[in-house]
C-alpha positions in Angstrom: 0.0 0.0 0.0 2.9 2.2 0.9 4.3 2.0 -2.7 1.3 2.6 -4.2 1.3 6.2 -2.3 4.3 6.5 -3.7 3.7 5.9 -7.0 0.5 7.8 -6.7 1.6 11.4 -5.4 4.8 10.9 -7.8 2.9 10.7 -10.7 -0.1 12.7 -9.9 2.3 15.7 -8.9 4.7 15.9 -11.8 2.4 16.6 -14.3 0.5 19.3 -11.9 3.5 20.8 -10.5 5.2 21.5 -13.7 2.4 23.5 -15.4 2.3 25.3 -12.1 6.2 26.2 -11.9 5.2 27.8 -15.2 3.4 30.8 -14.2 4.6 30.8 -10.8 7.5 28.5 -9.7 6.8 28.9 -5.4 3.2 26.8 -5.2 4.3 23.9 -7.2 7.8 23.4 -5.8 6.5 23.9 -2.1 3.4 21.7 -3.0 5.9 18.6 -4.5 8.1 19.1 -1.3 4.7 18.7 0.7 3.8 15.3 -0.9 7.3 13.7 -0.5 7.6 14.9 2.7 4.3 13.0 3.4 5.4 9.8 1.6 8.3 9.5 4.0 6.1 10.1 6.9 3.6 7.8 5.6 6.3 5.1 5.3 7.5 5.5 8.8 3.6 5.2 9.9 3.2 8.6 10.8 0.2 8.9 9.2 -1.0 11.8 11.4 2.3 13.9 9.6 1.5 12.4 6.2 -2.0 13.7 6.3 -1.0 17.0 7.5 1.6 17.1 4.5 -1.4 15.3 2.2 -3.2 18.0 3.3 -1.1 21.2 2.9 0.4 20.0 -0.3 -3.7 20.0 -1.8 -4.4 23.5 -0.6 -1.0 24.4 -2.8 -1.7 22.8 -5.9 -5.7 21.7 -5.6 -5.6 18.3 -7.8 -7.8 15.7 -6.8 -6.0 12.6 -7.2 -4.3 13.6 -3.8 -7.6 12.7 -2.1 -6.5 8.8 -2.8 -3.7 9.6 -0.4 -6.0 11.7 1.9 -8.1 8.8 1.7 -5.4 6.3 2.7 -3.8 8.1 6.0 -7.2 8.7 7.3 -7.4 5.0 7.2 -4.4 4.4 8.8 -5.7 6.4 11.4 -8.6 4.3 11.5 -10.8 7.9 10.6 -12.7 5.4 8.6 -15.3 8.0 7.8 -13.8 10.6 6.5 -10.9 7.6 4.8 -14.8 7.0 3.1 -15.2 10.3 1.8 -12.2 10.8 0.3 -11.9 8.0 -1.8 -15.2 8.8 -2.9 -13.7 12.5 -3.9 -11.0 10.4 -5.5 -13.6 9.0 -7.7 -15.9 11.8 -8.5 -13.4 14.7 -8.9 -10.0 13.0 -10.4 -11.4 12.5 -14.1 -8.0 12.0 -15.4 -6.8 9.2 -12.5 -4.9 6.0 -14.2 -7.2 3.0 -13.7 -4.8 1.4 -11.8 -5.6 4.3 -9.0 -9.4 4.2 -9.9 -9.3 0.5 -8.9 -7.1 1.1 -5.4 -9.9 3.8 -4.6 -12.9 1.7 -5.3 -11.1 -1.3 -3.5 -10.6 0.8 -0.4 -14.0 1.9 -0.6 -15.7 -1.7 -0.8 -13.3 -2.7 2.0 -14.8 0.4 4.3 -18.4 -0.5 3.0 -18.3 -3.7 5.0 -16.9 -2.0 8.0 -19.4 1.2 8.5 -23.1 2.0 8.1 -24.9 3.7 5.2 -27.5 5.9 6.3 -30.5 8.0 4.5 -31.7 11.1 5.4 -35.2 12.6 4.3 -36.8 15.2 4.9 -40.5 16.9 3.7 -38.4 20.1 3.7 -35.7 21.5 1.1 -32.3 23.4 2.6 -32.9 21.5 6.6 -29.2 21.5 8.0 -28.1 18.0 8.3 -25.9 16.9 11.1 -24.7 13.6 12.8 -23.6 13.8 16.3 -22.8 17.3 16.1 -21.4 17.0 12.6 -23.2 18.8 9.7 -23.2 16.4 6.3 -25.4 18.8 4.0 -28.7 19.7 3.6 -31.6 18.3 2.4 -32.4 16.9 -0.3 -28.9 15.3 0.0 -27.3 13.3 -3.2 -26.0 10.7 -1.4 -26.1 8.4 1.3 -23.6 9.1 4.5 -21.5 6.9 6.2 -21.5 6.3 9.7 -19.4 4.5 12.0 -21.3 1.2 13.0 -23.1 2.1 16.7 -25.2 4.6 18.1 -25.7 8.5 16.5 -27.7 10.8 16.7 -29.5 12.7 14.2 -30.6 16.4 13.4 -32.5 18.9 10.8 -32.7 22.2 11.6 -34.6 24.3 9.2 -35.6 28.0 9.8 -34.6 28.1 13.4 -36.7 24.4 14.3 -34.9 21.5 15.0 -36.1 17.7 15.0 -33.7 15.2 16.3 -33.8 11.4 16.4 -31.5 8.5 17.7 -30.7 5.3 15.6 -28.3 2.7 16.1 -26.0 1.5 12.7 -24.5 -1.6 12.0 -21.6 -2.3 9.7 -22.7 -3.2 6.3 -26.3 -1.6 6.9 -27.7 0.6 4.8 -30.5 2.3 6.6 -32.6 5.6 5.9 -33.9 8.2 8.7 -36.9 10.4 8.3 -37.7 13.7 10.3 -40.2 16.1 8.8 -41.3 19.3 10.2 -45.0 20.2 11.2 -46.7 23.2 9.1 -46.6 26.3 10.6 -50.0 28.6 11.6 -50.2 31.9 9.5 -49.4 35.2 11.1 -52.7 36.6 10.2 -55.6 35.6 9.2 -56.6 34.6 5.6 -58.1 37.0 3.2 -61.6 36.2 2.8 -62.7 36.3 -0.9 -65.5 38.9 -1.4 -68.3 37.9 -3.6 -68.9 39.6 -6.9 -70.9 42.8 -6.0 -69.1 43.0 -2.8 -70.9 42.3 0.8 -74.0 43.5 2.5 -74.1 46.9 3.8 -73.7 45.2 7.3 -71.3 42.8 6.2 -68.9 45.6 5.5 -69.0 47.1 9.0 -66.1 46.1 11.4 -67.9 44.9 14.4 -65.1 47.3 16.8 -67.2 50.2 15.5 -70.4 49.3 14.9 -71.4 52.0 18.0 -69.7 54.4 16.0 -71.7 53.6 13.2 -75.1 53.8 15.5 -74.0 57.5 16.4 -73.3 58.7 13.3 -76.9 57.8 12.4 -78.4 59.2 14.7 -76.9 62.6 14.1 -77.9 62.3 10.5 -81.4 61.9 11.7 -81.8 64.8 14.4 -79.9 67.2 11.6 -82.6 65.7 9.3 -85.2 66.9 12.0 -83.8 70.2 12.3 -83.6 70.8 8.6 -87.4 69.9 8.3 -88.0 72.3 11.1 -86.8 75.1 9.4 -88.4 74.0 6.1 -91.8 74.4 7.8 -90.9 77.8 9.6 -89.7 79.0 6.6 -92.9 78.0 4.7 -95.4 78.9 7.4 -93.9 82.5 7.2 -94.0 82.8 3.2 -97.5 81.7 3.5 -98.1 84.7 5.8 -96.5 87.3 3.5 -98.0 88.9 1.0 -95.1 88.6 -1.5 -92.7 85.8 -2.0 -89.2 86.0 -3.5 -88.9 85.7 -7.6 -86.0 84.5 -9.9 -84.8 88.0 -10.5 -84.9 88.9 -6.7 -87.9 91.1 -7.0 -90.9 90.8 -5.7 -95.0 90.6 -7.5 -98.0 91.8 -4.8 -100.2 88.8 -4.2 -104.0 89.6 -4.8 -103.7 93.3 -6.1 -103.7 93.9 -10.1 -102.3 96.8 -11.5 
């Protein structure tokens, strides 16, 4: 396995680290320093160093074959998970990876398969925060299922400030799937009611907080009513009384004499 590293960060690196050197020679030669550095660690079993190295020597020259070697000193330090993860990087992102790197990936992979749980996690809600024991993994609806070390984890979505939680317990080889859905909400306000063509009733168009108010206005519209008839009579009783009564051209004619 250790010459395979080797071989792998070797030849992944060359090619990478020369068209780098081009335009600026400091990344690439610190970033091929990096990965032989980590070789030798790795060799010596210092797999701790070599994924530090691993690790520092991707964030110089970002080239995804180097997740194969991510991949294999997590495993030595039986971070079987995240070993998982990597090689499954390996697979997805290194599009140009020689087959004979393809198949030590996928081989690592079905080895870890058998040791750790697959789990999947639904959710009747898009963008929920997915976490496992305190780890977020993605949000819903996620691509993928997530592997799990083989015991007990818990499980939570948090979506728009709720959280739903739930225990399971994994075993290696299992492939499981967890469900948490959130409850609808109640609205804020009421809903609009829908008014019917020709619109409501006089009373239905009333708000009942000032239906008193209502009452008073209509009663001073009936007493001014009152007053104005009051006046009409005065007003006519007089006139009858008179023995002239106002004409269009504000003159006057005399009732009952001819001239």
């Amino acid at each position: 396995m250790r010459a395979s590293v080797c071989l792998v960060v070797l030849s992944l690196l060359l090619g990478q680290v020369r068209a780098a050197s081009a335009q600026n020679e400091n990344p690439g030669a610190v970033a091929r320093a990096l990965a032989q550095e980590g070789i030798r660690l790795f060799e010596k079993d210092d797999f701790q160093g070599a994924l530090a190295k691993f690790t520092q020597a991707y964030a110089k020259v970002p080239n995804a074959k180097l997740f194969l070697n991510i991949g294999l000193a997590l495993r030595g330090l039986s971070r079987n998970v995240e070993a998982f993860t990597a090689f499954e990087r390996f697979l997805t992102e290194a599009k140009d990876a020689g087959p004979e790197f393809i198949e030590q990936a996928t081989t690592q992979m079905a080895e870890l398969n058998d040791k750790l749980a697959r789990v999947a996690v639904e959710s009747n809600r898009v963008g929920a925060v997915v976490a496992i024991d305190g780890e977020r993994r993605g949000d819903t609806p996620l691509p993928k299922l997530l592997a799990v070390e083989p015991g007990p984890h818990r499980l939570t979505l948090t979506w728009q400030g709720e959280t739903k939680s739930a225990d399971f317990v994994a075993l290696a080889g299992e492939e499981l799937s967890q469900r948490l859905d959130f409850e609808g909400r109640q609205p804020l306000f009421a809903p609009a009611v829908a008014v019917p063509r020709g619109g409501l009733p006089y009373e239905a168009q009333q708000p009942v907080a000032e239906t008193g108010v209502a009452h008073n206005y209509l009663w001073y519209w009936i007493a001014g009513g009152a007053v104005v008839a009051a006046v009409a009579t005065t007003l006519i009783i007089v006139l009858a009384r008179s023995d002239s009564y106002p004409t269009a051209d504000l003159g006057s004619r005399i009732i009952g004499d001819v001239r």
